[in-house]
C-alpha positions as CSV (number, residue, x, y, z in Angstrom):
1,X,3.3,-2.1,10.0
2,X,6.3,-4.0,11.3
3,X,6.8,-2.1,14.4
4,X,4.6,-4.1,16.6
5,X,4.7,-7.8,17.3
6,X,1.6,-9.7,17.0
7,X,-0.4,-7.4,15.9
8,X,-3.2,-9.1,14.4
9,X,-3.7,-11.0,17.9
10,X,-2.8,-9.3,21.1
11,X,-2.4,-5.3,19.2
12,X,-5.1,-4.9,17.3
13,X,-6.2,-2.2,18.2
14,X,-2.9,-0.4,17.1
15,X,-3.2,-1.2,14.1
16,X,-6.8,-0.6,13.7
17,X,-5.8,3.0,15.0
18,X,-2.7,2.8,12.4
19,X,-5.3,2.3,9.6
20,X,-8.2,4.2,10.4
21,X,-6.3,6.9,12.2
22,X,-7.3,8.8,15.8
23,X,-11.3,9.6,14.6
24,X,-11.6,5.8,13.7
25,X,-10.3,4.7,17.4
26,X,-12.3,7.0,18.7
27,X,-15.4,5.8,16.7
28,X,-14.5,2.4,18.1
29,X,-14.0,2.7,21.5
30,X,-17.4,4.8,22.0
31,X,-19.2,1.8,19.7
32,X,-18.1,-0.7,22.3
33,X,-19.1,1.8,25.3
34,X,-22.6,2.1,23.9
35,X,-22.5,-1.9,23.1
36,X,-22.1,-2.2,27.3
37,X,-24.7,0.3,28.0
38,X,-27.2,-1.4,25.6
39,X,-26.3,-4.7,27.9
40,X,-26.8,-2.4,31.3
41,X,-30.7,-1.5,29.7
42,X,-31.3,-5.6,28.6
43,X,-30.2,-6.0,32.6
44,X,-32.4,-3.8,33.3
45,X,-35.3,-4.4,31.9
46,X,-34.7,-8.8,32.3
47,X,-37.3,-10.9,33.6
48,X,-35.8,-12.5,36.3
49,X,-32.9,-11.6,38.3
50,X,-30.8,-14.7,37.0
51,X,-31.1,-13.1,33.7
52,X,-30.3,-9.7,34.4
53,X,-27.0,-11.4,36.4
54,X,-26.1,-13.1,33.4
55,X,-26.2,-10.2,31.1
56,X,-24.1,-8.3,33.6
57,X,-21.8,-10.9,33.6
58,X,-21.4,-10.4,29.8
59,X,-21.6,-6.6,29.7
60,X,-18.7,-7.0,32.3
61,X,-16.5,-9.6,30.5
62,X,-16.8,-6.8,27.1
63,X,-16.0,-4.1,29.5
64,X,-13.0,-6.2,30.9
65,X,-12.3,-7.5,27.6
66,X,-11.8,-3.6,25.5
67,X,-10.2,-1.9,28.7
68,X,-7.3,-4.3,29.7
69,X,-6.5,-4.9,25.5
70,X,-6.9,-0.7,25.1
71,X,-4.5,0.4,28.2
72,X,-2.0,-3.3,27.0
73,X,-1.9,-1.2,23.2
74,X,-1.5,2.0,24.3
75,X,1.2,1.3,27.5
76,X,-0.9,1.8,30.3
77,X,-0.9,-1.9,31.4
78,X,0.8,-5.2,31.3
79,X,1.0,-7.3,28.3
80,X,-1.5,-10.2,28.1
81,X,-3.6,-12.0,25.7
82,X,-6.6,-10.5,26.2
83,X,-8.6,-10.4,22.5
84,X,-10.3,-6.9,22.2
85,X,-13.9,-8.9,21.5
86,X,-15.1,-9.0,17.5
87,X,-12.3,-7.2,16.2
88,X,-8.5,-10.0,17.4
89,X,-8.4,-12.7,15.2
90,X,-9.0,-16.1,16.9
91,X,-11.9,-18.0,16.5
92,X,-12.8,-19.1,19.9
93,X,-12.9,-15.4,21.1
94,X,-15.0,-14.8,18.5
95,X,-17.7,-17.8,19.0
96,X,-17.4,-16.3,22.7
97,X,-18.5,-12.8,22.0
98,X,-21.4,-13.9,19.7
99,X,-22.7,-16.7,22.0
100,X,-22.4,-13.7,24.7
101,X,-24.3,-11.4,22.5
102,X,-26.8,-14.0,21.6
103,X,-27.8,-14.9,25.4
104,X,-28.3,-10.9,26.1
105,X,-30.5,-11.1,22.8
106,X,-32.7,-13.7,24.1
107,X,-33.0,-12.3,27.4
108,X,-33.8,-9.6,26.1
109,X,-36.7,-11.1,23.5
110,X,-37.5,-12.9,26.7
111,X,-38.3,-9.4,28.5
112,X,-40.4,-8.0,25.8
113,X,-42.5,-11.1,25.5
114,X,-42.9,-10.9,29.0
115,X,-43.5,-7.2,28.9
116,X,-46.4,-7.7,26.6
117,X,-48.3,-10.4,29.1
């Protein structure tokens, strides 16, 4: 475990693949995937085009978000300090994701209420 620097932060996903093995990444990176296409259907299905942006927006930012931290971990791209979201520890990031997630839930309350009308 004290092969990689930071990994808590910035390499988490290492060591998440360390500790659950290739299965486990695997199991990740698809949750995360079908995390951004449930956003794509909220966007979809919004109200107003405002609110499909934003969710977009926030389907985008997770998308950003998993792929810059994956290719950083596995030496496919530069080194930043890009969080992979609900899983690096810092608790900005964190309050980020979930006020992200949180907008795309009440859009998406929003577009069944709407729905309903």
């Amino acid at each position: 475990m004290q092969f990689i620097p930071e990994q808590h932060t910035d390499f988490i996903f290492s060591a998440l693949g360390e500790e659950i093995g290739f299965l486990g990444g695997i199991i990740v990176v698809i949750s995360f995937f079908l995390l951004i296409f449930r956003l794509l259907n909220v966007a979809r299905n919004a109200h107003t085009k405002f609110e499909s942006l934003v969710v977009i927006g926030v389907a985008t930012m997770f998308l950003f978000q998993v792929v810059v931290n994956i290719f950083m971990t596995i030496g496919l791209g530069p080194i930043t300090g890009i969080p992979l979201p609900f899983m690096s520890y810092g608790r900005t990031a964190l309050l980020v994701c979930f006020s992200a997630v949180g907008m795309c839930l009440s859009v998406s309350r929003r577009a069944k209420l709407f729905k309903k009308n």
